[in-house]
N, C-alpha and C positions, 0 to 999 in steps of 0.2 A: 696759052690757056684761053679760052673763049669766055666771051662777056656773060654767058650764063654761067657758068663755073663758077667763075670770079662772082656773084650775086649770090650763090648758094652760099658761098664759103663766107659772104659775109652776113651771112641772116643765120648762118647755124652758128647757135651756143656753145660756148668750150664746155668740158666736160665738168658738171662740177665735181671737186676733190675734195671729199670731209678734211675738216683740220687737224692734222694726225696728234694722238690723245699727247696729253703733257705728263712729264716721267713723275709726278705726283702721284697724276689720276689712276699710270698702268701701278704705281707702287700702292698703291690704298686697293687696286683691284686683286694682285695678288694676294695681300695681306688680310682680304676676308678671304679667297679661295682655303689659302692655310688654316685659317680659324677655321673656319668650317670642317676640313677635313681632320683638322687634330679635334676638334670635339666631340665628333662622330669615333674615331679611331678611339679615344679617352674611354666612350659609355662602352665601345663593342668590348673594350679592356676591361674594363670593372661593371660586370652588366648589374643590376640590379637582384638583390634581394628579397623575393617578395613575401618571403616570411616577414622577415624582417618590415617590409611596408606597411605588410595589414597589421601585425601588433604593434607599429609605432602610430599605424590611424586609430586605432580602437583606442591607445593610451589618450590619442588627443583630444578626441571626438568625450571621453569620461570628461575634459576639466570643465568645468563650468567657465573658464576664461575664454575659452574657442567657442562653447555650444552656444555665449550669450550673443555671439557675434554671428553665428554661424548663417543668420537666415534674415532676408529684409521684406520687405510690407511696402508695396507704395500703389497708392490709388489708383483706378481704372488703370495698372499696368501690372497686376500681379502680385506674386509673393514667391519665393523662392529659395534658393540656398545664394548666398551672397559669396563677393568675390573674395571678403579673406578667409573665408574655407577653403576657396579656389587654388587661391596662391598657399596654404598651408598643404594642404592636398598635392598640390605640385612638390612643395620641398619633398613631403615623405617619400613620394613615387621615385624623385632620382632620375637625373639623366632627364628631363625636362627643362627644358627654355623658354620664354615666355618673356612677353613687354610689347610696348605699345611706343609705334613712332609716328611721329607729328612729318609730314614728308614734305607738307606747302602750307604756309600762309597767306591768303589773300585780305589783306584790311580793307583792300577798296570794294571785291566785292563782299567784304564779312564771312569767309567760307576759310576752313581746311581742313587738309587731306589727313587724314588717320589713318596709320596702317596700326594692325592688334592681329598677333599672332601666337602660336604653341607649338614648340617643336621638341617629339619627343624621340632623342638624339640616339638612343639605341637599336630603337624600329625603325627610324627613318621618317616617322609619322607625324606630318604637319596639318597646322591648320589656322587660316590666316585670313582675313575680312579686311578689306581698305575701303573706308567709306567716307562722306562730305559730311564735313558738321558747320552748321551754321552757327554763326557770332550773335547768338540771340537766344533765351531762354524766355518760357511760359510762363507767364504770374496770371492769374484770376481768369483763364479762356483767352489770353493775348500775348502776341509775341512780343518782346521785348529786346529790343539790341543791345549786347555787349558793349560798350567804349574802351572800359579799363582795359589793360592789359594782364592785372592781373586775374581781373575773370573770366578771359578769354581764356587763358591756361588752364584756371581750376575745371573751367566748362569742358576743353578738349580732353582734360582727364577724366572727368568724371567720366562720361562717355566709352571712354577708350577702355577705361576701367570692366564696365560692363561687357564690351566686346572680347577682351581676354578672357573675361571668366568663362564665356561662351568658349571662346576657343580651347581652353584647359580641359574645361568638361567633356568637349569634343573629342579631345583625344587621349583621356584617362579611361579607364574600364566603368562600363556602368554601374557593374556588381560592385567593385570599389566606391563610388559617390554615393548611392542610393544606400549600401551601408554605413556609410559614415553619417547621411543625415538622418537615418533614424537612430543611431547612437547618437546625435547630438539633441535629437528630439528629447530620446529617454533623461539624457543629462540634464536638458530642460528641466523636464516634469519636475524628478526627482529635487531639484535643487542642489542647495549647500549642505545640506543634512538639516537645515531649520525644518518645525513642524509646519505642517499648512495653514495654520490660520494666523505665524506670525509672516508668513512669504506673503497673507493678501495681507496684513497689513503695512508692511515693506512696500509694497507695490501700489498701494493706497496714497503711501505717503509722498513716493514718487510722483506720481501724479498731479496731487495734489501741486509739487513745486513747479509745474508748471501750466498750472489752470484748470486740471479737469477735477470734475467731483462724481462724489461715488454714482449719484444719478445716472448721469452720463457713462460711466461704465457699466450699469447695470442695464441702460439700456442698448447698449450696443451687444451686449454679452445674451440679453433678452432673459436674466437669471438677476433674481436676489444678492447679496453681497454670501451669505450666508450657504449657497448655494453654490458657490465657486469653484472649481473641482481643479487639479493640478496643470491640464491643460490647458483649463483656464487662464493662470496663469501666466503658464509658458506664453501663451499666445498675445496674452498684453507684454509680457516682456520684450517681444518682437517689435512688436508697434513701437513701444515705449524708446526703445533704441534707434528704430526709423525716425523717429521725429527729434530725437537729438542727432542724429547727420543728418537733418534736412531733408530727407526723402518725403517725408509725408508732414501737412500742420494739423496743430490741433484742432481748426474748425471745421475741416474735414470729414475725422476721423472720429470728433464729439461736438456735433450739434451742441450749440446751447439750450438748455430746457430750464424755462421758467414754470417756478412751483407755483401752488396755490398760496402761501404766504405769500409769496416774493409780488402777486398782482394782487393782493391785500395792501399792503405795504406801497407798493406804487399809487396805488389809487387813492390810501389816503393822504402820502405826500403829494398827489396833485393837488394846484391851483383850483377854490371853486370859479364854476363857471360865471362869468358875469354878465349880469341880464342885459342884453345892449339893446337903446330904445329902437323902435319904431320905426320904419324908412318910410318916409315922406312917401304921398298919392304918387304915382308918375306923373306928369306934365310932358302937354305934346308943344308944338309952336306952329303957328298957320304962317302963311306967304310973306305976312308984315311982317314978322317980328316978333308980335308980340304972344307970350306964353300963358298958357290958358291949364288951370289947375283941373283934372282930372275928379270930377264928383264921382261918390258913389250914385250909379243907376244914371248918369247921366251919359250922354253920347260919347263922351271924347275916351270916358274910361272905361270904354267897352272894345 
């Protein structure tokens, strides 16, 4: 063999050989294959009902227990049907999968991986979003970094939470959702069967426990108390339920508005003003030292 041979064979690389998988890794591999395909095989077995769906939407979309849930409110990001319609909506349909997985977490650089997906196992028809969420959440225009651990979790959920109901919606019929929230609208409106003027005052009272006043809903509504109409309602029940999950606060959503008593009342509990005397001529000081008291009309206090 010649001295160049010999050079090549020793500057060329062995081959590299991946690490052949661990009989774990191939047994967890086949063991989704399987699931996958007996659940697929299970829906094409018992396909779906769709009588049976839209009268079990319609029963649910009447209770007032689902319709109060059914829709959320949150500032400069909208309003819409929320995610436990979502996942109710998924039960009835049948043969639908759905969930949200956490796939990395980075503490050092505050980031992880969400996958949020819907698979609806009759059709074949999937739909699935993997995206970064930051370890940090907005208060008053600023980000703020997660530490805990446990609000890095509730954070990744929340989140993830929203990305499936996208993904449900995505792959259930539209004529199925779009009538299910306007049944939950009507359930709204309608109520418990209470008349309308004790539901505003139900909703009065609510409010009030946690700070707002009639004011302040009248003027967000741009209507008298008395003028309140049942969508009215509905529509602060919405709110009303945003701000107890924290999606939306009250100051928000109701400005404070100080009355005309309320700046009577201030003013006469203010302090009077107290005359405070006089501030001394200025005084300038020349090159000595010494300080020379500023007359009226004379040179220095000019």
């Amino acid at each position: 063999m010649s001295t160049s041979q010999r050079a090549i064979e020793r500057v060329t690389p062995a081959a590299v050989v991946p690490p052949a998988a661990t009989q774990t890794t191939a047994v967890e591999q086949a063991r989704a294959v399987a699931e996958v395909a007996a659940a697929v095989q299970v829906a094409q077995q018992n396909p779906r009902d769709m009588g049976r769906a839209w009268a079990e939407m319609k029963a649910a979309c009447g209770r007032l227990g689902l319709a109060s849930r059914a829709f959320y409110s949150v500032r400069n990001r909208g309003s819409g049907p929320s995610v436990h319609l979502a996942r109710e909506l998924a039960r009835i349909w049948g043969n639908l999968d759905h969930g949200v997985h956490e796939l990395h977490r980075d503490d050092e650089r505050g980031m992880s991986e969400i996958r949020a997906y819907a698979w609806d196992q009759q059709t074949n028809v999937r739909s699935s979003r993997t995206f970064q969420v930051p370890h940090a959440r907005m208060s008053n225009g600023q980000r703020k970094p997660l530490v805990d651990l446990q609000d890095v979790y509730l954070n990744n959920q929340n989140i993830g939470a929203r990305a499936v109901r996208e993904a449900i919606f995505t792959v259930l019929p539209a004529d199925f959702v779009a009538e299910a929230q306007d049944l939950c609208r009507q359930t709204i409106e309608r109520g418990d069967g209470k008349p309308l003027v004790d539901r505003v005052t139900d909703m009065v009272t609510a409010f009030a426990g946690i700070g707002v006043r009639v004011l302040q809903i009248e003027d967000r509504l741009g209507r008298k108390r008395g003028q309140w109409t049942a969508a009215d309602v509905a529509d602060l029940g919405v709110v009303f339920q945003s701000i107890r999950r924290g999606e939306l606060s009250v100051d928000d959503e109701f400005p404070a508005r100080v009355t005309g008593d309320e700046i009577t009342a201030q003013a006469a509990a203010a302090p009077a003003a107290v005359e405070q005397p006089a501030a001394p001529p200025p005084t300038t000081q020349d090159a000595w030292g010494d300080v020379e008291v500023a007359q009226p009309g004379s040179r220095a206090g000019q």
